[in-house]
C-alpha positions as CSV (number, residue, x, y, z in Angstrom):
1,X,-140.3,86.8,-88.7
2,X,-137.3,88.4,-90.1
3,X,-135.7,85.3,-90.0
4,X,-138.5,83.5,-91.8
5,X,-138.7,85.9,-94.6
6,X,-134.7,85.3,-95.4
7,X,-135.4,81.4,-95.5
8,X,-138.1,82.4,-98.3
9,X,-135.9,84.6,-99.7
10,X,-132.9,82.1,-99.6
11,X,-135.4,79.6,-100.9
12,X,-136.7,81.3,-103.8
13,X,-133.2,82.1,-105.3
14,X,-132.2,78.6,-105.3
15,X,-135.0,77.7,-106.9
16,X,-134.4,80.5,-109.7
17,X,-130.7,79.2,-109.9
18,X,-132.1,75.7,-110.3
19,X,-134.7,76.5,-113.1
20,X,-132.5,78.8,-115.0
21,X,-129.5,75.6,-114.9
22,X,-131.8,73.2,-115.9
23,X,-133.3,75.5,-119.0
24,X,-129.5,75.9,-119.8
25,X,-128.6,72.7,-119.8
26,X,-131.5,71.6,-121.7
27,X,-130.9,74.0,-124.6
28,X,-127.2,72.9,-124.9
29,X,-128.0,69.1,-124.5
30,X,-130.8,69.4,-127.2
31,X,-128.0,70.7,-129.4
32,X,-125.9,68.2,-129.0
33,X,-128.4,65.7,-129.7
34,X,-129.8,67.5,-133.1
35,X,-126.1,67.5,-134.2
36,X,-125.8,63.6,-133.5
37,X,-129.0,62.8,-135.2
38,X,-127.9,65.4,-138.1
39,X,-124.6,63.3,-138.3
40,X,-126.1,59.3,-138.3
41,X,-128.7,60.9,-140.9
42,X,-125.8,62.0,-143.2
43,X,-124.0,58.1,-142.2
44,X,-127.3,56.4,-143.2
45,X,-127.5,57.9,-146.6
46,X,-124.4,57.0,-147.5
47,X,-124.7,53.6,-146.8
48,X,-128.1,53.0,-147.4
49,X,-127.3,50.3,-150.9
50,X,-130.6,48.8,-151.7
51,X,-129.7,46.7,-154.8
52,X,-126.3,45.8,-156.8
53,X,-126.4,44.6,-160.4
54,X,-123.6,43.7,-162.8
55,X,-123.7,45.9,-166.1
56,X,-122.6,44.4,-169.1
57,X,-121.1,48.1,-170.6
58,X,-120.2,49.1,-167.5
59,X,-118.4,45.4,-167.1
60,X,-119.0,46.1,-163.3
61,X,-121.3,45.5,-160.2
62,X,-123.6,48.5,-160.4
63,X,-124.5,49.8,-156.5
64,X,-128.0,51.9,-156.6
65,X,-129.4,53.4,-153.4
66,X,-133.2,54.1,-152.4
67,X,-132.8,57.7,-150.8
68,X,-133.0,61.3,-151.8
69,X,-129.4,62.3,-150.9
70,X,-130.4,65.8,-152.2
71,X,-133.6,65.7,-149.7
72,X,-131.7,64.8,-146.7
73,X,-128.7,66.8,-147.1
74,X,-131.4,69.9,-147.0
75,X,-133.1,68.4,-144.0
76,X,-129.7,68.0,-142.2
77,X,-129.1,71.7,-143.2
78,X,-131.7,73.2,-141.8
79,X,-131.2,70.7,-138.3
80,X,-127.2,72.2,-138.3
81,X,-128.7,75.9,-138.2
82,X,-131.1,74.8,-135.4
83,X,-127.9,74.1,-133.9
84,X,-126.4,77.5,-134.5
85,X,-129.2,79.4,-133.0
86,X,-129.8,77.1,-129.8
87,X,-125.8,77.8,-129.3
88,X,-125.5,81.4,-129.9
89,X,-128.4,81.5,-127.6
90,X,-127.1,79.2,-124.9
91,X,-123.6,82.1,-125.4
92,X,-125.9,84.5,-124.9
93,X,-127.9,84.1,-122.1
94,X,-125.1,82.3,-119.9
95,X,-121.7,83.9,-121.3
96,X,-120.0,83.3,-118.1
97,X,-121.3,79.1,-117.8
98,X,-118.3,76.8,-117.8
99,X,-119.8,75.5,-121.1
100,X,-119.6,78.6,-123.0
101,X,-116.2,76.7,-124.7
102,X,-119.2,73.5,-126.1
103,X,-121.4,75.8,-127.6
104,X,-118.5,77.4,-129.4
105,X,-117.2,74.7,-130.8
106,X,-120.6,72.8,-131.8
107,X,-121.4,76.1,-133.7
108,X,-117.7,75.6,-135.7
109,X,-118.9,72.1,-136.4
110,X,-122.3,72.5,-137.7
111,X,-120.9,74.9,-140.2
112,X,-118.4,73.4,-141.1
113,X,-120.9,70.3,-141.9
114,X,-123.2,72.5,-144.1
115,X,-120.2,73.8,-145.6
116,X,-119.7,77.4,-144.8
117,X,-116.1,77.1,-143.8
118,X,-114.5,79.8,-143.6
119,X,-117.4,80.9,-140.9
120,X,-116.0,78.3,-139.3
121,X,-112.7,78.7,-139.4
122,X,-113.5,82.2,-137.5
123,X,-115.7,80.9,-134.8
124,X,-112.9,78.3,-134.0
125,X,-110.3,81.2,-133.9
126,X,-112.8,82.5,-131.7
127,X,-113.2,79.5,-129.0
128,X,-109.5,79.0,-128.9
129,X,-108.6,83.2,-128.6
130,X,-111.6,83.2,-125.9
131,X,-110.3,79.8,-124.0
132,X,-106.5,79.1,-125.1
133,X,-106.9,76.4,-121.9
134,X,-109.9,74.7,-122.9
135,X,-110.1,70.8,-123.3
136,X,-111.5,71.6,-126.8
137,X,-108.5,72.8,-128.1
138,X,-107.0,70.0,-129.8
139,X,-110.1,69.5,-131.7
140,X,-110.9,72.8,-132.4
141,X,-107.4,73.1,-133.8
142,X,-107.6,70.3,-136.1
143,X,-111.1,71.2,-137.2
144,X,-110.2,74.5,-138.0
145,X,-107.3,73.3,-139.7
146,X,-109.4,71.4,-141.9
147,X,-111.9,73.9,-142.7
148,X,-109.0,75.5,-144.3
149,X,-108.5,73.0,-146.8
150,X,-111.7,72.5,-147.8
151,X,-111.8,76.3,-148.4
152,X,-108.5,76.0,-150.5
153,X,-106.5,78.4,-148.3
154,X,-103.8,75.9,-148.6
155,X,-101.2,77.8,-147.3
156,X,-102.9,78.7,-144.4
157,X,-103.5,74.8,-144.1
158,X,-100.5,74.0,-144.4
159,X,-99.1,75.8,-141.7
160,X,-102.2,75.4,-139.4
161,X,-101.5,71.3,-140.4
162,X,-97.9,71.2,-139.4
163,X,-98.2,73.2,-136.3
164,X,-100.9,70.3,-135.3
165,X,-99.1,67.3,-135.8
166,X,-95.8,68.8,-134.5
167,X,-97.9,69.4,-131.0
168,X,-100.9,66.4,-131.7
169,X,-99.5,64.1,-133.8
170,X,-100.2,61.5,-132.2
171,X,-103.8,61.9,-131.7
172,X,-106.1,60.3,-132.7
173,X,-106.6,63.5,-135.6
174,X,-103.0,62.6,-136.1
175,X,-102.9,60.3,-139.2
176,X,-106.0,62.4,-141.3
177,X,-104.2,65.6,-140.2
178,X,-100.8,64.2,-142.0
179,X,-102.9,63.2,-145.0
180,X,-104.7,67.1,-145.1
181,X,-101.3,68.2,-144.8
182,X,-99.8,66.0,-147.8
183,X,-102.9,67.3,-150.1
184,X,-102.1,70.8,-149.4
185,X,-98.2,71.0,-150.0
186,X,-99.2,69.0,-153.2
187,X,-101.4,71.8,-154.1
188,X,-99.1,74.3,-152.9
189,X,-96.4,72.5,-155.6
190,X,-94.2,71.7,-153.2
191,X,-93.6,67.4,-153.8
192,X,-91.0,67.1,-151.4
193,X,-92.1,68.6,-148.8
194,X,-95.4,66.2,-149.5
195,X,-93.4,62.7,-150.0
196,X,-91.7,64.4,-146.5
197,X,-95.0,64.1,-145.0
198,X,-96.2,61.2,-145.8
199,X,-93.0,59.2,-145.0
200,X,-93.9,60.5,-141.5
201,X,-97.8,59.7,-141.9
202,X,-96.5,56.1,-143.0
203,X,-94.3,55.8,-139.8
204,X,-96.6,57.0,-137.2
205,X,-99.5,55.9,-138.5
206,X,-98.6,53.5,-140.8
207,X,-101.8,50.5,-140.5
208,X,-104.3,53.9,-141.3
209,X,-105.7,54.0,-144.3
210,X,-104.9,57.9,-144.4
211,X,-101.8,56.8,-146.0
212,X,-103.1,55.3,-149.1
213,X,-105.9,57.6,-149.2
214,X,-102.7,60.7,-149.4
215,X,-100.8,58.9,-152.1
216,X,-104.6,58.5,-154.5
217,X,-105.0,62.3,-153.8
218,X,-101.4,63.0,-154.8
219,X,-101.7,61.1,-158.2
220,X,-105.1,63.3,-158.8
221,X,-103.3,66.4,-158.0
222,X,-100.8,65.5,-160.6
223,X,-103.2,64.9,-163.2
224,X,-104.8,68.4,-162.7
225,X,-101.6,69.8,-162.7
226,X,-100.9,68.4,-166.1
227,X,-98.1,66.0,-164.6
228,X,-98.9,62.7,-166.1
229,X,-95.4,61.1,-165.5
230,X,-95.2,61.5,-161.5
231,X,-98.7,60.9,-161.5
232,X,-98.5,57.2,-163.0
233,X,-95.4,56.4,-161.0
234,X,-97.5,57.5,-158.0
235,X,-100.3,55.3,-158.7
236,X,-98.2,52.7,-160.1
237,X,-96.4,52.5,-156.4
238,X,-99.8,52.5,-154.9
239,X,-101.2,49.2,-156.8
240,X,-98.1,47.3,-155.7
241,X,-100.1,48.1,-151.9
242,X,-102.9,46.0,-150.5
243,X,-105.3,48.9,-150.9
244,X,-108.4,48.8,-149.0
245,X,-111.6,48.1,-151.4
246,X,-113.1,51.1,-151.4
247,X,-110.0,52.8,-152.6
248,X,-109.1,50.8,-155.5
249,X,-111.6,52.4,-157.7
250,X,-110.2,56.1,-157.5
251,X,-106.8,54.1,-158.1
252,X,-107.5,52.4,-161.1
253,X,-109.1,55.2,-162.9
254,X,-106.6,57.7,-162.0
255,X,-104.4,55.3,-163.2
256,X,-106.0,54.7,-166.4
257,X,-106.5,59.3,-166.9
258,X,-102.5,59.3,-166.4
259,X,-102.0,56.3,-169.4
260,X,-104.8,57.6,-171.6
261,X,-102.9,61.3,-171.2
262,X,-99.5,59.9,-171.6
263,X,-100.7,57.5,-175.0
264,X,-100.8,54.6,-173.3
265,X,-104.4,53.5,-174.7
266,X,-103.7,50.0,-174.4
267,X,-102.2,49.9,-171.4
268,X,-105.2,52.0,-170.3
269,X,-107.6,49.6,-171.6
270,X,-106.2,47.0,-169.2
271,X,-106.2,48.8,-166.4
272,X,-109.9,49.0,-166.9
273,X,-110.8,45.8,-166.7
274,X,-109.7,46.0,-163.0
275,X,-112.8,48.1,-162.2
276,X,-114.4,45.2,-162.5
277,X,-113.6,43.7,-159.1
278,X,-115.3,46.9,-157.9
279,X,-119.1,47.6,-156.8
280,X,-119.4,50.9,-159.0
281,X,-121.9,53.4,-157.9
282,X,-124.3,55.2,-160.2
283,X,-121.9,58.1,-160.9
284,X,-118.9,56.0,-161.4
285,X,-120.7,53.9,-164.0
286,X,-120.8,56.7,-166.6
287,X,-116.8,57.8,-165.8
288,X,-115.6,54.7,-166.3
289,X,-117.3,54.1,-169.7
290,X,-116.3,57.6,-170.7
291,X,-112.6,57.0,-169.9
292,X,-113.1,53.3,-171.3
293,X,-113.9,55.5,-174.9
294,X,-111.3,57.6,-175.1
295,X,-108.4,54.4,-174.8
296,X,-110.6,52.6,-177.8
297,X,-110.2,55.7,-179.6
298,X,-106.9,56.1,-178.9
299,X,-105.9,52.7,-179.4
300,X,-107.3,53.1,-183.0
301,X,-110.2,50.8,-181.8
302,X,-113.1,54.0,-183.2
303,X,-115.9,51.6,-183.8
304,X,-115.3,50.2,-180.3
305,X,-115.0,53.6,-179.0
306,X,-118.4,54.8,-180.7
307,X,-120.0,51.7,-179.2
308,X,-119.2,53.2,-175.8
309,X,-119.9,56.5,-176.5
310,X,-123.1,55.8,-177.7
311,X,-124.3,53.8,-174.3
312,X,-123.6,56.7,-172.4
313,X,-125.5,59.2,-174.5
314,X,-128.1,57.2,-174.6
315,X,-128.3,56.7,-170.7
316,X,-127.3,60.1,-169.7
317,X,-129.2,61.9,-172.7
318,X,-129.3,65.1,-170.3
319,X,-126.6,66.3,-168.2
320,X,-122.8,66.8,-168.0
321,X,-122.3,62.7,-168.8
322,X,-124.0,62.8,-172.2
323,X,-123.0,66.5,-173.4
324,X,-119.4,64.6,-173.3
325,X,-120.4,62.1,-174.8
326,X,-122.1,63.6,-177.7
327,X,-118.5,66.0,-178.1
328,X,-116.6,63.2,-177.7
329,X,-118.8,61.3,-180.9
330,X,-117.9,64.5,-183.0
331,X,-114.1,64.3,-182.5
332,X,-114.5,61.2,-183.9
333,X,-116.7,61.1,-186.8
334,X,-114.6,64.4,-187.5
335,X,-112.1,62.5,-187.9
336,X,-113.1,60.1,-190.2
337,X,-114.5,62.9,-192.6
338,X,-118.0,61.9,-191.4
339,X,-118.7,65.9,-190.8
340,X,-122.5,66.0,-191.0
341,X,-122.8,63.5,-188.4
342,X,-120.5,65.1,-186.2
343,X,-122.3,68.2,-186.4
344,X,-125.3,66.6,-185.3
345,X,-123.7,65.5,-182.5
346,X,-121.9,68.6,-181.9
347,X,-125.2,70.0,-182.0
348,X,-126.1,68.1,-178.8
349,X,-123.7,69.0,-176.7
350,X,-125.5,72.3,-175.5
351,X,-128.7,70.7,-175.7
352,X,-127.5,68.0,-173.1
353,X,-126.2,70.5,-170.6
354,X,-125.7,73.9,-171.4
355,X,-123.4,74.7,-168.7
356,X,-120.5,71.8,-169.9
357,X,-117.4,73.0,-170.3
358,X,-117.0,71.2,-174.2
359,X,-120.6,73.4,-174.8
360,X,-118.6,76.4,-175.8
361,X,-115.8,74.5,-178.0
362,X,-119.0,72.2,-179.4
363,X,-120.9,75.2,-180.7
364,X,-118.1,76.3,-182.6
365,X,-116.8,73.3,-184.2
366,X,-120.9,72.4,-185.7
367,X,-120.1,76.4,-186.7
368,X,-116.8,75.7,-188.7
369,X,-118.6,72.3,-190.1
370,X,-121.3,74.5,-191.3
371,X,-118.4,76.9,-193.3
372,X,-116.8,73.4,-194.8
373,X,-120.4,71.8,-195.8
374,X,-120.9,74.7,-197.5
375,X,-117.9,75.6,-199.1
376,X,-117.9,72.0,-200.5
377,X,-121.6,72.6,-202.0
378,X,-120.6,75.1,-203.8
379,X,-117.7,73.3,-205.5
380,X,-118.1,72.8,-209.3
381,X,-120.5,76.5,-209.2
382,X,-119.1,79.4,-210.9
383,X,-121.9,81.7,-209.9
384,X,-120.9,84.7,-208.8
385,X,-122.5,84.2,-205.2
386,X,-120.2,81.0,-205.1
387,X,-116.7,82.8,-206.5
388,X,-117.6,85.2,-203.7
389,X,-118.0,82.9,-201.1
390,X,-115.0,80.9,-201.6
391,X,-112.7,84.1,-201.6
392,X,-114.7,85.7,-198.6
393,X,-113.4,82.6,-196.9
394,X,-109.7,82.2,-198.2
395,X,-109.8,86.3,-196.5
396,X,-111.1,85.3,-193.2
397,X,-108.2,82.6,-192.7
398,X,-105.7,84.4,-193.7
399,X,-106.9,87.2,-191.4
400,X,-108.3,85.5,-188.6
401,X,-106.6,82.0,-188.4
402,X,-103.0,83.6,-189.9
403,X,-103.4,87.2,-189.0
404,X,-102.0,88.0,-192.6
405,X,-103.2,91.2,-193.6
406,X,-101.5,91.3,-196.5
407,X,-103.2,88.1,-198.1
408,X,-106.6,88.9,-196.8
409,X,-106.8,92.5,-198.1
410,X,-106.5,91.5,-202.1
411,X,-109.6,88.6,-201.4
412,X,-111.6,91.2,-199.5
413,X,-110.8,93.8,-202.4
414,X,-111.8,91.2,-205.0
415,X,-114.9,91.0,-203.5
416,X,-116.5,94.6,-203.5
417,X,-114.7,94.8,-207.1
418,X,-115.8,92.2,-209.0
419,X,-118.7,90.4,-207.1
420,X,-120.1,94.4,-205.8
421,X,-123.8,92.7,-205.9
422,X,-123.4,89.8,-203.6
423,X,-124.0,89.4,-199.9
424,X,-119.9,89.4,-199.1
425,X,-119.4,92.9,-200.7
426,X,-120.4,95.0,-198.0
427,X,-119.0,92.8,-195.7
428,X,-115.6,92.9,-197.5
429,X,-115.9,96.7,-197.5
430,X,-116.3,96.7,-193.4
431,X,-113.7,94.2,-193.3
432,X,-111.6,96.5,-195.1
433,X,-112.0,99.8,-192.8
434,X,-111.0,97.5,-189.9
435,X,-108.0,96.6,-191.5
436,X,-106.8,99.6,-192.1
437,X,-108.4,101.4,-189.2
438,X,-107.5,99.3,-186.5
439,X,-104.7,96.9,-187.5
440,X,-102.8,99.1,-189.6
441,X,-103.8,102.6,-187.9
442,X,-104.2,103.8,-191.2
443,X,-107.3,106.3,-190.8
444,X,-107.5,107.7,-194.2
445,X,-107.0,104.2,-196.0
446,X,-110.1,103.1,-193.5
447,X,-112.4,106.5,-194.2
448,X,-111.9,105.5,-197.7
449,X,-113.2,101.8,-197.0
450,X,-116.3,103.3,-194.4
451,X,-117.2,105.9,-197.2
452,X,-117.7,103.1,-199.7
453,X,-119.9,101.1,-197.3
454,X,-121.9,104.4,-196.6
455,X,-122.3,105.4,-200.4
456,X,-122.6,101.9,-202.2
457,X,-124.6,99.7,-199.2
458,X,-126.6,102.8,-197.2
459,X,-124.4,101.6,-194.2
460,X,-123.7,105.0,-192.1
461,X,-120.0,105.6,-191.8
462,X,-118.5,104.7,-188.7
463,X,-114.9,103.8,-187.3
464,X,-114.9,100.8,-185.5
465,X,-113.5,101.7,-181.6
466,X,-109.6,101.7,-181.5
467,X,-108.9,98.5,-179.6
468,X,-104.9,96.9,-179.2
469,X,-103.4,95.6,-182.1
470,X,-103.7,91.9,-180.7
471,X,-107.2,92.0,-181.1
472,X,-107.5,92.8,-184.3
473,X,-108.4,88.4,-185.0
474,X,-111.9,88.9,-183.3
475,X,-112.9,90.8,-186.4
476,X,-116.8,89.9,-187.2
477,X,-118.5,91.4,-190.1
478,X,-121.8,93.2,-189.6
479,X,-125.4,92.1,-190.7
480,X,-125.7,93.9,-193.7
481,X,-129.3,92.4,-193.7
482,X,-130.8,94.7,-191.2
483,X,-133.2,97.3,-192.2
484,X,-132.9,100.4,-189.8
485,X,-130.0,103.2,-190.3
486,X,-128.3,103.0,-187.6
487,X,-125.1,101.6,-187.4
488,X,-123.1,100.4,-184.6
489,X,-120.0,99.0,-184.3
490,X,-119.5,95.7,-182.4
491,X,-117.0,96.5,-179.3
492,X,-113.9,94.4,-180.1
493,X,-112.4,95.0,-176.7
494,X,-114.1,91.8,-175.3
495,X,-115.7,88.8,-176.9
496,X,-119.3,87.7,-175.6
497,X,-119.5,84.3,-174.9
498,X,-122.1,82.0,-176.4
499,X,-125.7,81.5,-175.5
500,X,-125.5,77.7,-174.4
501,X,-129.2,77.5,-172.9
502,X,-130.2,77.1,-176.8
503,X,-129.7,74.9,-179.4
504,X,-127.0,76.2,-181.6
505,X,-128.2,78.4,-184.7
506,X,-128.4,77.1,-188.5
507,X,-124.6,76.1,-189.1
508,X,-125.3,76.1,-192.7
509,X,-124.7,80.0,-193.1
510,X,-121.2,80.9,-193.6
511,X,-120.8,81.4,-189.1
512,X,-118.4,84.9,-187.8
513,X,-114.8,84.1,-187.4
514,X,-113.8,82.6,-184.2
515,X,-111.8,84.5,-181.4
516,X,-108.2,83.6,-181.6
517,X,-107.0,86.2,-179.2
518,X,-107.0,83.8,-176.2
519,X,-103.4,82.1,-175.6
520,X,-102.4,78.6,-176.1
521,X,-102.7,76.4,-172.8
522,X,-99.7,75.9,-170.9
523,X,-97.9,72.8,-171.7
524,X,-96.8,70.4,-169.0
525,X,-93.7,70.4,-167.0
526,X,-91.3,68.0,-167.9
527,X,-90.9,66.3,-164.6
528,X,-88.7,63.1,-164.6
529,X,-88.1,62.3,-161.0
530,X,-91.2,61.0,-159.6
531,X,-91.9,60.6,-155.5
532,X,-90.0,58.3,-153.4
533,X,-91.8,54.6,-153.1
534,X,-93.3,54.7,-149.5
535,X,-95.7,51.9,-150.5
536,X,-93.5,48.6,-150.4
537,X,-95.6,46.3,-148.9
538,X,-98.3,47.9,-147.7
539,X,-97.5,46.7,-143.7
């Protein structure tokens, strides 16, 4: 009997043993399936090209696809966290199974694929710290490795990258690894060590595409960098190459940014014409005739360049495409002395995208239009409202544009003496007490001034905040239009950026100066030696 009930017994816990493995190895295998199905989802839409047209503007096949890329990307999403939970779960139930080490590094790759990397970078620390023997190492390495680059902790990639390839480099993570680590050091600034790299991406691995792919990058990171020079020798190298088709288009436009940059408009333009032998996708179309605009203009070809222009904002009437071209219409009919239209288009920039980064400079130039249309309507009136405005203007140059106090305190003083009735005295008067009060620290000169805006104008007297001298240029007179007594004084410690989410105000009205504290961009580095040629026959 005794004997019987330990059979049972023996019995029953083999059966547990066997239900509770096959539970476990159903929840890891299920993962591993989601994450396959997540990946060939993301594969499909990608490749999914229902229809290809050629475009007469774009002067290139046009490739259009049939799926919401936005709706699968969510879908895959939420299948990569399914992932997460049915790992962490598998971790936590069985944190001593021999599989432990999968789960781990499925976790690092799901997010790394919805693009929480530096999550994944720690749970790949993680797997190889818990298991420094595991068969996973090598990938986990290399994925963690790239994590880091796609989370631009470039130094950190770079030496994660070269500890790789000095221990895997010839895996088959080998040749991308040497192309990760060639984009970093190029970020890093560091060009030898990068041409270093890539000579030894070209030796061991040199029928991968990897290769060319590091060279395109390098030309890009050049042009970001403001190096036009090395850039166009980089990309000249590289079309001397049999690159693979779906290269050539980053190729010839990056070409053509480095020309267009450097003033080579014409040389530009014929660098174009080679994106015709390429199948351009939706969002290529609109870059290439944007790029295609600024050589015409350059090239002194401006009705040309209007033309192009034009096609795009009338394609892309909403979004960052069209707000550039709409800015890129009023740089030219600026130039030409056309100024109303190129406020109207001005105008549009906000209205085609708010958040594009020519809304901000857009919104001021329609503002500085508005100052010069009206300045010139008032030529040939000697009103007094007119005398006024022309000197209140000649004073904010000199003190804004020139920072020349000593020109721009007669105008202002002209002003509230001989035009006291018109809308620029009081403002003169306030303009006045700034000067003196915070750009010349001369407090009784300014009471003076703030005591004749309280007495003459009903404005209560009130010394503007001390603030350094250097920003005594974002000076902005008050609204001497308001009603209620109090006064306040505008904090000229910071400047508030524009409201872009609205069309831009009547430009007609004589606008507040412009800040002019901000420093000039950096110029470019004179570099003359560009990188070695690794590209000679592309073999």
């Amino acid at each position: 009997m005794r004997l019987r009930r330990l059979m049972v017994w023996s019995a029953a816990v083999v059966s547990l043993a066997a239900v509770t493995s096959c539970a476990y190895f159903n929840t890891l295998y299920n993962a591993k399936k989601k994450y396959n199905d997540a990946q060939k989802s993301e594969r499909a839409s990608t490749q999914a090209a229902v229809s290809q047209e050629f475009d007469e503007e774009a002067g290139a096949v046009i490739t259009r696809t049939n799926q919401n890329t936005s709706v699968a990307a969510s879908v895959n999403a939420e299948i990569y966290n399914q992932v997460i939970v049915k790992c962490k779960h598998v971790i936590a139930r069985y944190p001593k199974s021999r599989h432990v080490d999968d789960a781990m590094l499925l976790i690092g790759k799901s997010l790394f694929a919805v693009g929480r990397y530096d999550e994944s970078v720690s749970a790949l620390d993680s797997l190889t710290a818990r298991y420094p023997k595991t068969n996973l190492r090598e990938e986990a390495e290399f994925l963690k490795a790239k994590g880091l680059v796609k989370g631009e902790h470039y130094d950190a990639a770079a030496s994660a990258l070269t500890a790789f390839v000095d221990e895997h480099g010839g895996s088959d993570y080998g040749a991308e690894a040497l192309y990760l680590l060639c984009t970093s050091l190029m970020q890093l600034g560091l060009s030898d060590n990068a041409v270093a790299a890539l000579h030894r991406l070209e030796k061991d691995h040199g029928r991968s595409e990897y290769r060319y792919r590091a060279q395109s990058d390098m030309g890009a990171i050049l042009i970001e960098k403001g190096l036009y020079k090395e850039s166009l020798a980089v990309y000249e190298r590289l079309s001397r190459s049999r690159v693979p088709k779906d290269m050539r288009y980053d190729m010839w436009m990056g070409m053509a940014r480095a020309q267009v940059e450097l003033g080579m408009h014409t040389e530009a333009i014929v660098t174009l014409r080679n994106t015709r032998e390429v199948q351009l996708s939706v969002e290529q179309q609109p870059r290439v005739l944007l790029l295609r605009g600024r050589a015409y203009a350059g090239a002194d070809s401006t009705q040309r360049a209007i033309e192009t222009y034009k096609a795009v904002a009338k394609r892309y009437a909403r979004g960052t495409y069209g707000a550039e071209a709409d800015y890129r219409l009023g740089i030219l009919y600026e130039s030409i002395d056309s100024l109303k239209t190129a406020q109207q288009f001005y105008q549009e920039v906000p209205r085609a995208y708010s958040g594009s980064e020519y809304a901000e400079d857009a919104i001021k130039r329609a503002g500085d239009i508005g100052r010069v249309l009206r300045l010139q309507a008032t030529e040939g009136d000697d009103s007094p409202e007119a005398e006024a405005l022309r000197t209140f203007s000649m004073a904010e140059i000199q003190l804004i544009q020139f920072n020349n106090t000593e020109k721009a305190i007669p105008s202002y003083e002209k002003i509230v003496n001989e035009f006291p009735d018109t809308e620029f005295a009081p403002k003169s008067a306030y303009a006045l007490g700034y000067i003196y009060g915070v750009v010349l620290k001369d407090s009784l000169k300014a009471a003076e001034w703030y005591e004749v805006l309280r007495t003459r104008y009903g404005v209560p007297k009130a010394p503007p905040a001390p603030v350094p001298a250097d920003t005594a240029r974002t000076f902005v007179a008050p609204d001497t239009t308001r009603t209620d007594t109090t006064f306040v004084v505008p904090d000229t410690t910071r400047v508030a950026p524009p409201d872009t989410t609205h069309a831009p105000p009547d430009t007609t009205r004589a606008p507040a100066p412009p800040d002019s504290t901000r420093e000039p961009a950096p110029q470019p580095v004179d570099t003359t030696t560009a990188p070695a040629d690794t590209t000679d026959d592309g073999n």
